[in-house]
C-alpha positions as CSV (number, residue, x, y, z in Angstrom):
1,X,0.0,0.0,0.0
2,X,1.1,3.7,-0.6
3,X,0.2,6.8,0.9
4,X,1.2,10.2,-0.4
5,X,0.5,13.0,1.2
6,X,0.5,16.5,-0.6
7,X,-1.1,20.0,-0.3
8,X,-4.0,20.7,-2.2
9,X,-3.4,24.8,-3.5
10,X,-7.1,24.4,-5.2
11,X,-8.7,23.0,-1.8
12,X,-7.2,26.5,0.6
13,X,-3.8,24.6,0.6
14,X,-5.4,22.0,2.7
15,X,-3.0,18.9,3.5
16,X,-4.7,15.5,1.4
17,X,-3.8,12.0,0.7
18,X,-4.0,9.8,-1.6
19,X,-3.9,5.9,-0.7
20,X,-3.3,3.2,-3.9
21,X,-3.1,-0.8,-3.1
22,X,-0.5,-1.2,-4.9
23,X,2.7,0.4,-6.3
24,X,2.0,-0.4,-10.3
25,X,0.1,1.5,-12.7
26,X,-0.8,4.4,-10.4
27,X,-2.7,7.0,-12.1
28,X,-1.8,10.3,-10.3
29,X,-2.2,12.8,-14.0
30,X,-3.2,16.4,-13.9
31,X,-2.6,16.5,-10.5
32,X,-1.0,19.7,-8.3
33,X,0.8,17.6,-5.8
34,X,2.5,20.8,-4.2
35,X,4.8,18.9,-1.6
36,X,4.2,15.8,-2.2
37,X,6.2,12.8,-0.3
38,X,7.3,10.1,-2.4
39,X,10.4,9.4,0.1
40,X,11.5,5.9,0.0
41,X,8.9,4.1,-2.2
42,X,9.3,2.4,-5.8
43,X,6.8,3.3,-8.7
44,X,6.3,1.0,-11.4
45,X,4.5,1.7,-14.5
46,X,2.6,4.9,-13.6
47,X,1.1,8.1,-15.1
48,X,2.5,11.0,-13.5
49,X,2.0,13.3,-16.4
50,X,1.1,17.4,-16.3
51,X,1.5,17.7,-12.7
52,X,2.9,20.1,-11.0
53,X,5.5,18.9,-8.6
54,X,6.5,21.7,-6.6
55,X,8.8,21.1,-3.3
56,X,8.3,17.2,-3.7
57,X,10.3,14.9,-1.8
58,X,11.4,12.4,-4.2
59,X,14.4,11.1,-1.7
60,X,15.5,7.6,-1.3
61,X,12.8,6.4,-4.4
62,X,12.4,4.7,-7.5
63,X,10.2,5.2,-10.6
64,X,10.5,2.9,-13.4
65,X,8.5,3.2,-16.5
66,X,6.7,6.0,-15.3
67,X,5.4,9.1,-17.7
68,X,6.2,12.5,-16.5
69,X,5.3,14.0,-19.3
70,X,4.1,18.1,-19.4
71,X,5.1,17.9,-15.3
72,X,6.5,20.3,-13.6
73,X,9.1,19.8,-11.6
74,X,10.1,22.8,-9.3
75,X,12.4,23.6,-6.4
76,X,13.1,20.1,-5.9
77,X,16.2,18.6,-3.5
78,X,16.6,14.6,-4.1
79,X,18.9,12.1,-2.9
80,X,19.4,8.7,-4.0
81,X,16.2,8.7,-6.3
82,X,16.6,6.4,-9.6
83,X,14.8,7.3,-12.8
84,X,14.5,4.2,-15.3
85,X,13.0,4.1,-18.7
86,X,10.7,7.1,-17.6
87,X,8.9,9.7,-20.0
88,X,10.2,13.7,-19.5
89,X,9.0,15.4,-23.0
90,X,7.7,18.8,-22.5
91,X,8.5,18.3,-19.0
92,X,9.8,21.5,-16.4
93,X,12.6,21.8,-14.6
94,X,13.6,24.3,-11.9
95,X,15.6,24.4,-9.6
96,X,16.6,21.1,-9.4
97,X,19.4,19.4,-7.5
98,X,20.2,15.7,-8.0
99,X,22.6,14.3,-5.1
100,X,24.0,10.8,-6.1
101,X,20.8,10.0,-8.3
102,X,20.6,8.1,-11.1
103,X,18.4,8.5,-14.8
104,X,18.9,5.4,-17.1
105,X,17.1,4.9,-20.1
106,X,14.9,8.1,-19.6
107,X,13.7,10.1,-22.6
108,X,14.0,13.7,-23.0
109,X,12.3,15.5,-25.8
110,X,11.4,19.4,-25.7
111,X,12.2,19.5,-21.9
112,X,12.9,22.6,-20.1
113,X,16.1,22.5,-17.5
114,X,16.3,25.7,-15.6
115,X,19.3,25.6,-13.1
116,X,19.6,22.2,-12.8
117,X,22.6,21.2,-10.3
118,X,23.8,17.5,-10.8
119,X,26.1,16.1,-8.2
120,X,27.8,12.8,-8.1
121,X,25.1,11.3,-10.2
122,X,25.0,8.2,-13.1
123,X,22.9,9.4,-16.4
């Protein structure tokens, strides 16, 4: 079971979850997951595409397969987090900083990088 808990800007920034019984196929598009926790948890297969992913916590994790496509992904700090054979085109980054992180496979077409810092990482 996963439980991710984020803020909900739409809702009066009021705190939310979101509870899936599994960790596969997870349908979380067009969401605004404004610090959102995804700390220490493994995606697989999942559609985490146009949302905005501000302040999210993606340390310690692993998404494999999984679509990002049109997110955005702002003012983010991870360590440790692996990125396999996942989707970014027309994806958003700023402010990003990568700390011994990996992203293997992942695609990359008409993405926006906007002071990206990567440290000690594998691409």
């Amino acid at each position: 079971m996963i439980t991710l808990s984020y803020i909900d800007n739409a809702d009066n920034c009021t705190e939310k979850t979101i509870t899936f019984s599994t960790n596969k196929e997870l349908n979380l598009s067009n969401r605004d997951l404004h610090r959102v926790s995804f700390e220490k948890i493994t995606i697989h297969d999942s559609d985490i595409s146009h949302c905005g992913l501000r302040n999210a916590n993606f340390t310690g994790s692993t998404f494999i397969n999984c679509d990002f496509t049109g997110s955005s992904l702002i003012n983010i700090h991870s360590e440790q987090v692996t990125f396999r054979n996942c989707i970014f085109d027309n994806a958003k980054f700023y402010s990003i900083t990568l700390i011994n992180s990996s992203m293997i496979g992942c695609r990359f077409s008409d993405t926006i990088m906007h002071n990206f810092d990567i440290i000690s990482n594998n691409y």
